[in-house]
KEVEXMAR-381958 format. One line per 2 residues: number of its first residue (from 0); their letters; for each residue x, y, z of C-alpha. Coordinates in steps of 0.001 Angstrom, whole numbers. Each point is the difference from the previous one (the first is absolute). Layout:
// KEVEXMAR-381958
NUM = A = X:Y:Z ~ ...
// end
This chain:
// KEVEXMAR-381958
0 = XX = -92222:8578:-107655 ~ -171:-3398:-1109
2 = XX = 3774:378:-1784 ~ 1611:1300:3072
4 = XX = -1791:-3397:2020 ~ 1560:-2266:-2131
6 = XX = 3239:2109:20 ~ 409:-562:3834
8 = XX = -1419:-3607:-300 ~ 3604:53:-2675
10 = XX = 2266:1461:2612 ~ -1345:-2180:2870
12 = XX = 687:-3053:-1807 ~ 3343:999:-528
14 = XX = 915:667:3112 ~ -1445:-3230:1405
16 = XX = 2463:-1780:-2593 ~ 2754:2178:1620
18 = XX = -1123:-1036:3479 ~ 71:-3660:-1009
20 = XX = 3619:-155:-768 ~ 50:839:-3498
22 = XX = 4188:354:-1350 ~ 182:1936:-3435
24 = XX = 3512:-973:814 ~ 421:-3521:985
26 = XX = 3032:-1616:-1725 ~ -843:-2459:-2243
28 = XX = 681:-3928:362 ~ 2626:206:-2362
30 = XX = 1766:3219:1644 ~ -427:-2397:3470
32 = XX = 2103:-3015:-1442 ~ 2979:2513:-1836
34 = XX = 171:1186:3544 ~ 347:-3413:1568
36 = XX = 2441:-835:-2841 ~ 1854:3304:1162
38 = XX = 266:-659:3540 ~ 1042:-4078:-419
40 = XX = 3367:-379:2033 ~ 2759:-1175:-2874
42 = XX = 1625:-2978:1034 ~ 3755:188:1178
44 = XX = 2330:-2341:-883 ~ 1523:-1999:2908
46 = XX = 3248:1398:1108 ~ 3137:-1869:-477
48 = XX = 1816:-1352:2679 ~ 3868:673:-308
50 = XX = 2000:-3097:-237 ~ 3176:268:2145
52 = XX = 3594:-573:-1807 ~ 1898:-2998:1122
54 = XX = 3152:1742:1839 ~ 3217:-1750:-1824
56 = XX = 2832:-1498:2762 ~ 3032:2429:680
58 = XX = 3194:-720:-2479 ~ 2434:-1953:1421
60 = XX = 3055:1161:1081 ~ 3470:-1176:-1323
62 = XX = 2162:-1802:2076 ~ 3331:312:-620
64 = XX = 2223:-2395:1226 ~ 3740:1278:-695
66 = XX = 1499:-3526:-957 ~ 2089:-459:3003
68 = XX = -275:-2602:2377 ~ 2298:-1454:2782
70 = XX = 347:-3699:1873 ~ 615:-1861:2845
72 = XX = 468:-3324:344 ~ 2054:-3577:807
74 = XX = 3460:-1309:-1822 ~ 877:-3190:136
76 = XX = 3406:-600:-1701 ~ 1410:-2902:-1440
78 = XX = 3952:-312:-430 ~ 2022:-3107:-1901
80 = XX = 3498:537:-452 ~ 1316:-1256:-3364
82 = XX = 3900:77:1106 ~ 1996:-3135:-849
84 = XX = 190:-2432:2902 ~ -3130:2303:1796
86 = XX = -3197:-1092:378 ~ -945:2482:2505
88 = XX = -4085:991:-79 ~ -1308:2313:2501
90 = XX = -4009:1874:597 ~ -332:2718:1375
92 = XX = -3137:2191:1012 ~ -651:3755:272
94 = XX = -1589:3311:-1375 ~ -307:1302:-3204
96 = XX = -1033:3346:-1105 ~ -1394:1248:-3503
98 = XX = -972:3547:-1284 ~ -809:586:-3646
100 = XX = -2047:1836:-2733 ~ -2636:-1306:-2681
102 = XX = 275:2411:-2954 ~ -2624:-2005:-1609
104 = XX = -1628:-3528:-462 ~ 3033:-1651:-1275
106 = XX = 3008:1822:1406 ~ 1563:1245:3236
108 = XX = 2903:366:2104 ~ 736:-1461:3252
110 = XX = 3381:-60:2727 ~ -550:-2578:2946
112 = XX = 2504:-960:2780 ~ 759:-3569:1860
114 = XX = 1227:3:3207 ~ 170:-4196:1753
116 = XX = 280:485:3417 ~ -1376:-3548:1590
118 = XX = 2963:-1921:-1424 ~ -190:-4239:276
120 = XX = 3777:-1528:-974 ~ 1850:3579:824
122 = XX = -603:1998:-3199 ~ -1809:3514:-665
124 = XX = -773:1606:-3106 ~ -44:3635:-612
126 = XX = -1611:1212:-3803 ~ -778:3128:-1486
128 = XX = -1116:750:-3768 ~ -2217:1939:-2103
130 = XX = -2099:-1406:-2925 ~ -1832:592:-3286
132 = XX = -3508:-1810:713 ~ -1408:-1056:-3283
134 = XX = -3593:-1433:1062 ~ -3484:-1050:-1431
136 = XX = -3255:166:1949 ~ -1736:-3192:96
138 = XX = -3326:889:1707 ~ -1738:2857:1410
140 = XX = 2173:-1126:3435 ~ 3234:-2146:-1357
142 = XX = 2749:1508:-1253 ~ 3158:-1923:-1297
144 = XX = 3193:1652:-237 ~ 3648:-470:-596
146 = XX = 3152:2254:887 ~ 3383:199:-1460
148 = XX = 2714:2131:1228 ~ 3045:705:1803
150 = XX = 779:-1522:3767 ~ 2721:444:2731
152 = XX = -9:-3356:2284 ~ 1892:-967:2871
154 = XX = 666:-2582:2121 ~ 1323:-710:3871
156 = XX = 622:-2963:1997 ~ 1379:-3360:-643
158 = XX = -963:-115:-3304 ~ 1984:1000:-2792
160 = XX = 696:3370:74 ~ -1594:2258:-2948
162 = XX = 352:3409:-1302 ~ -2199:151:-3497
164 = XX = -1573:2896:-1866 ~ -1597:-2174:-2973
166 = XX = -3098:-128:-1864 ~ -2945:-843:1839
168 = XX = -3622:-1392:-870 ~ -3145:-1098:1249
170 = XX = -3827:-1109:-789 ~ -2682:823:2165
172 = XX = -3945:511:329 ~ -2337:2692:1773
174 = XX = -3042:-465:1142 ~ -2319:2921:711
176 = XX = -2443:-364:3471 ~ -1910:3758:-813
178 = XX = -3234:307:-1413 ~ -426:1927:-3448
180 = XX = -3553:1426:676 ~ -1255:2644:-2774
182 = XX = -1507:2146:3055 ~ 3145:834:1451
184 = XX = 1279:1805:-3251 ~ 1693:-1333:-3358
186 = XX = 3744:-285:-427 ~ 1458:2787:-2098
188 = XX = 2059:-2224:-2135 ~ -716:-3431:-1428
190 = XX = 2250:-2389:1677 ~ -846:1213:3453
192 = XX = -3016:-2417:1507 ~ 1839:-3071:-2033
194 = XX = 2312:-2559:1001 ~ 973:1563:3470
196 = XX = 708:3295:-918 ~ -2857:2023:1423
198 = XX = 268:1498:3377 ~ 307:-2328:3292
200 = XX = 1212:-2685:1593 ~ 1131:-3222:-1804
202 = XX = 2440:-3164:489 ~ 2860:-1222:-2159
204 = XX = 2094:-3204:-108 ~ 3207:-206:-2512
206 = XX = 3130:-1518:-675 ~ 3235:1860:-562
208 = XX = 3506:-1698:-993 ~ 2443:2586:1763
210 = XX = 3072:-699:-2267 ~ -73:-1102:-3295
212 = XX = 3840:-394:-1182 ~ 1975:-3028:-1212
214 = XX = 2061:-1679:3345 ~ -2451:2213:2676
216 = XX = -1846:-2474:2356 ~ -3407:-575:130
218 = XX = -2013:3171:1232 ~ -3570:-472:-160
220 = XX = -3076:1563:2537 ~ -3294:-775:213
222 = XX = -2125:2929:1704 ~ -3417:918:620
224 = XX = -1960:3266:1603 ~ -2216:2317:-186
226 = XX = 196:3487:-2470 ~ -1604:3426:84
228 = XX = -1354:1702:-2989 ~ -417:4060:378
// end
């Protein structure tokens, strides 16, 4: 009797225990922090913004200026007879015309005609010739130039009366009033944009001896204007 007492006095302790909250399987404080460990959040790293690529500028385009250019512009003619017993001398004023073709920096070609209509002392002077135009650019907007070549010249009116086809000559200078601007495009070849030979608008002022012969009077113009470049 007394064993089976102490027996249930055993089993109601137990259960008491039990009641009270007793865990047989409780982690322990070490299984807690490999859990914490396990559930820590591992740090990203920050993402990298994209840094945009600078866009490069469109390529220029080529302009292509063909050489040729033409001319307009004012003749004023200058005539001294050199006839024994003559001392005639006569101006003139009138129109002159030029067309002509830069194959490079340095050489070209050129035919220009003279027509004096607004005579002074009675005289007029007709003149037609074609050139070889050695030149030299001088600046980015002066060009000098020089022409040599074949002319036909005529006279009317009361001065002495001439019939020539002679050598001819001249010196003159160009002088470019475009802009070269590098946004516009670049010039195909490397004379054009120097010295008057790029594309546009420009003026010119020369001299030309008309007739250059032993015993032909003194033929000389003096004319200035305004040239195209294409």
């Amino acid at each position: 009797m007394k064993k089976i007492n102490i027996s249930l006095i055993v089993l109601l302790a137990m259960g008491n225990l039990a009641y009270a909250g007793g865990d047989f399987s409780s982690t322990t404080a070490y299984e807690d922090e490999d859990t914490m460990l396990a559930e820590e959040v591992v740090p990203q790293a920050p993402a990298v913004q994209a840094i945009p690529l600078p866009i490069p500028p469109p390529p220029l385009e080529d302009i292509n200026p063909n050489g040729l250019y033409v001319g307009l512009g004012l003749s004023i003619a200058d005539f001294k007879c050199n006839c024994v017993n003559c001392n005639d001398e006569d101006k003139t004023m009138g129109l002159m015309g030029r067309v002509g073709y830069d194959f490079n920096q340095y050489v070209g070609v050129e035919a220009r005609g003279i027509k004096t209509n607004w005579k002074v002392d009675g005289g007029k002077v007709e003149h037609f010739g074609a050139f070889v135009k050695p030149m030299y650019p001088v600046s980015e907007d002066i060009n000098a130039y020089a022409l040599a070549g074949y002319g036909k010249t005529t006279t009317q009116g009361y001065l002495q009366h001439i019939n020539s086809n002679a050598f001819a000559w001249g010196l003159g200078l160009e002088y470019d009033l475009e802009s070269d601007e590098s946004k516009v495009g670049k010039y195909n070849r490397d004379f054009d944009g120097y010295g008057d030979q790029e594309g546009g608008f420009g003026l010119f002022a020369d001299y030309e001896r008309l007739i250059q012969k032993s015993g032909s009077p003194d033929l000389d113009t003096f004319n200035i204007g305004v040239t195209y470049d294409f």
